[in-house]
C-alpha positions in Angstrom: 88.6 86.5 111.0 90.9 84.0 109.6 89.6 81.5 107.0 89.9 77.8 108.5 91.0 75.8 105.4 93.5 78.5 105.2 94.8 78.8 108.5 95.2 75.2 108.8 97.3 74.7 105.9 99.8 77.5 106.3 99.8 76.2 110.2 100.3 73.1 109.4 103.3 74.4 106.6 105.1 76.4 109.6 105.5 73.5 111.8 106.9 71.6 109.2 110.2 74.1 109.6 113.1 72.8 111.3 113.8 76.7 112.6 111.0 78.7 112.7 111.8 82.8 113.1 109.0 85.6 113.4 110.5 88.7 111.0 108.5 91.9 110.7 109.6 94.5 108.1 108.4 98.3 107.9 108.8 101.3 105.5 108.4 105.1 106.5 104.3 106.4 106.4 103.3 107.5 103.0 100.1 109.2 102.0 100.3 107.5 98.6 98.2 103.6 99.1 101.1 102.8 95.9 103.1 102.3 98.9 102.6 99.0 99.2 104.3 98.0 95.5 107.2 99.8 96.7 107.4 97.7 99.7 106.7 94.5 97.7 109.7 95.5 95.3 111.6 95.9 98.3 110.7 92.5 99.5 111.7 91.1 95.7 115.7 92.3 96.1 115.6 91.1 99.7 115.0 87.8 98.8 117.6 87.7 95.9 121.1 88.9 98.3 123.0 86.6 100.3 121.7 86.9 103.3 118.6 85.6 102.3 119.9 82.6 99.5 122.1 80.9 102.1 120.3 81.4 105.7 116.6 81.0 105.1 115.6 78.0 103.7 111.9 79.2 102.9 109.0 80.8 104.4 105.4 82.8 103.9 105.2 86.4 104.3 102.0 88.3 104.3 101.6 92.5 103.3 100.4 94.8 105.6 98.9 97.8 105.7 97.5 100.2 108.7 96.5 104.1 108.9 96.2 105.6 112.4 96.3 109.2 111.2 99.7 109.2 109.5 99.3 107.9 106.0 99.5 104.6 104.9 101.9 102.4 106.8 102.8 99.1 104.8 104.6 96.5 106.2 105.8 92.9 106.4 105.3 89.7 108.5 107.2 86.4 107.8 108.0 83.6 109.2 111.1 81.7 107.8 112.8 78.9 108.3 116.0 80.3 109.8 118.4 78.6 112.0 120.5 82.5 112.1 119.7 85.3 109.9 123.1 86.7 109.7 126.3 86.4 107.9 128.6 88.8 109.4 127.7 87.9 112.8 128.8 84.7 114.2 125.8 82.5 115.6 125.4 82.1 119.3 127.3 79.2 121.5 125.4 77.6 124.3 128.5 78.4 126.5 127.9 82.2 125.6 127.2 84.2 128.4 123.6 86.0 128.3 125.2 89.4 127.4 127.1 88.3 124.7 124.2 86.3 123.3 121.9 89.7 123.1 124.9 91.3 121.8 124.9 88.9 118.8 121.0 89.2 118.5 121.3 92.9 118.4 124.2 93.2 115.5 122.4 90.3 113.8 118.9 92.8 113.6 121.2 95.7 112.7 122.8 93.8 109.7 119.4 92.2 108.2 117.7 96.4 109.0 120.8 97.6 107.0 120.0 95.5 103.9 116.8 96.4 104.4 117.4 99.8 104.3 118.9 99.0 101.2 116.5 97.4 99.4 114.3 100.5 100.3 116.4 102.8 99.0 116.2 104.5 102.5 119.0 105.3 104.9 117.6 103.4 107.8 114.7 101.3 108.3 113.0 99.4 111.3 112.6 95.8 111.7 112.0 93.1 114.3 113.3 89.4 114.9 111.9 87.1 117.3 112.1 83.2 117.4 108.8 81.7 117.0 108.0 79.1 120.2 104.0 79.4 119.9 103.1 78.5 116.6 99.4 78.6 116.2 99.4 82.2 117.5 102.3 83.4 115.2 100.6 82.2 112.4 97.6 84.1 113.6 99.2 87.1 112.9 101.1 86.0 110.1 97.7 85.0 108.3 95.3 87.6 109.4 94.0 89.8 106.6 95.7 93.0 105.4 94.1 95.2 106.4 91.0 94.9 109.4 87.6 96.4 108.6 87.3 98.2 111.3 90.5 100.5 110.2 89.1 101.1 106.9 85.4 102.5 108.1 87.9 104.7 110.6 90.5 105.6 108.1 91.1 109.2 108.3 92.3 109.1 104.3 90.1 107.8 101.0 90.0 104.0 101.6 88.9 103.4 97.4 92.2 104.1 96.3 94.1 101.5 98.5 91.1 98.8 98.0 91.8 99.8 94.2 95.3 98.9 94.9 94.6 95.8 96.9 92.4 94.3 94.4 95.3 94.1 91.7 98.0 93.2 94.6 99.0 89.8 96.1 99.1 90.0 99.9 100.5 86.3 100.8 103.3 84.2 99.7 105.2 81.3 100.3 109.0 80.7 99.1 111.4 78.4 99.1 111.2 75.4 101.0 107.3 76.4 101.7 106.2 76.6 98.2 104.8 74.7 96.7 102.8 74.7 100.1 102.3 71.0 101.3 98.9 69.8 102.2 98.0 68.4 105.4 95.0 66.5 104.0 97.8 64.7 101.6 101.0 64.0 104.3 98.0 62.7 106.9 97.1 59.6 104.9 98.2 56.3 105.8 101.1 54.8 104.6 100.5 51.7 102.8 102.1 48.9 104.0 104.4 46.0 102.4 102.4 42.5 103.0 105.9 40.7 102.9 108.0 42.9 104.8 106.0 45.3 106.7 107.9 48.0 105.4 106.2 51.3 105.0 107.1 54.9 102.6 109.6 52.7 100.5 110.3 53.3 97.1 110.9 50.5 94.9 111.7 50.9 91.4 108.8 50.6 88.7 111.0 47.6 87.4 111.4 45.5 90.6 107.6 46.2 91.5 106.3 45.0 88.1 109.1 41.8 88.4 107.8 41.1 91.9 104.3 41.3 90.8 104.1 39.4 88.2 105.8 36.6 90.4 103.3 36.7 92.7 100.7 36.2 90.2 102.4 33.2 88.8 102.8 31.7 91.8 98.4 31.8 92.5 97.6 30.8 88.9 100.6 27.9 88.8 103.6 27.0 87.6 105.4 29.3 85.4 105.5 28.6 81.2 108.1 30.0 78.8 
């Protein structure tokens, strides 16, 4: 289960992006639940190269962790604000043909799994781009919890060490253009709107309102005295 409050306001936060792009990140099985601060240092020089400053604009990412009988598997979900997650591969035209299109796509994942690899301090690594078009259920499984109940009590491995290790670790972020995270309960109010001109989410300078104002109040209580 996903909390409401919180699934509406990271919702409502993913379809403020202009380019919204569904990236999951994974690390090699360990037996060791300390895994998951290795992946989350990973994460921390991922988001300080290149790639990373000048083609996402922001984001949330949530840390994941599963066990299906082969250790501890930690791994990423994020969903950034991306128009083309690559630098060394040239972006898709419209008059592209489909073949060299998927070709692009294809280099494009093998550049952002090479700096992955990288940041791992691994020789390869896995990891999966896919443009977001339904965003209520990719925030589903952006959002979900780290870990599902039902794979701790079936965990074939001690489950208090990685709880111990969850307790002290933050499993969701935002970044960038998506922190600090805007509210919906703030952007939905109504604008107020000018009485004289009908204008509406105008900014007029402290200066000119005060001037204005205290017009307006001369002109209800009479002429104006020196």
């Amino acid at each position: 289960m996903i909390s409401a409050q919180r699934l509406q306001r990271w919702s409502h936060a993913i379809r403020k992006m202009q380019w919204p792009l569904f990236v999951t990140l994974t690390m090699p099985n360990s037996l060791d639940p300390e895994s998951i601060r290795h992946l989350k240092n990973a994460w921390s020089r991922l988001r300080k190269r290149k790639l990373m400053m000048e083609k996402v604009r922001g984001g949330v990412a949530t840390f994941e962790i599963t066990n299906k009988g082969k250790g501890w598997h930690p791994h990423i979900h994020a969903v950034m604000d991306c128009r083309w997650l690559s630098i060394h591969v040239p972006e898709p035209l419209r008059t592209d043909p489909s073949h060299i299109v998927k070709q692009k796509c294809e280099l494009a994942q093998k550049e952002l799994s090479s700096h992955w690899a990288q940041c791992l301090r691994e020789e390869e690594a896995v990891v999966w781009i896919q443009r977001v078009k339904q965003v209520d259920s990719m925030a589903k499984e952006v959002l979900k919890y780290c870990m599902k109940g039902s794979e701790l009590v079936s965990s074939p491995d001690p489950v208090a060490p990685l709880l111990n290790v969850l307790r002290r670790t933050r499993m969701l972020a935002g970044w960038g253009s998506l922190y600090p995270l805007p509210s919906p309960d703030e952007e939905d109010q109504p604008s107020v709107e000018c009485p004289n001109c009908n204008a509406t989410k105008s900014f007029v300078p402290e200066e000119v309102a005060a001037f204005i104002t205290r017009r307006q109040d001369s002109t209800q209580v009479g002429p104006y005295r020196a």
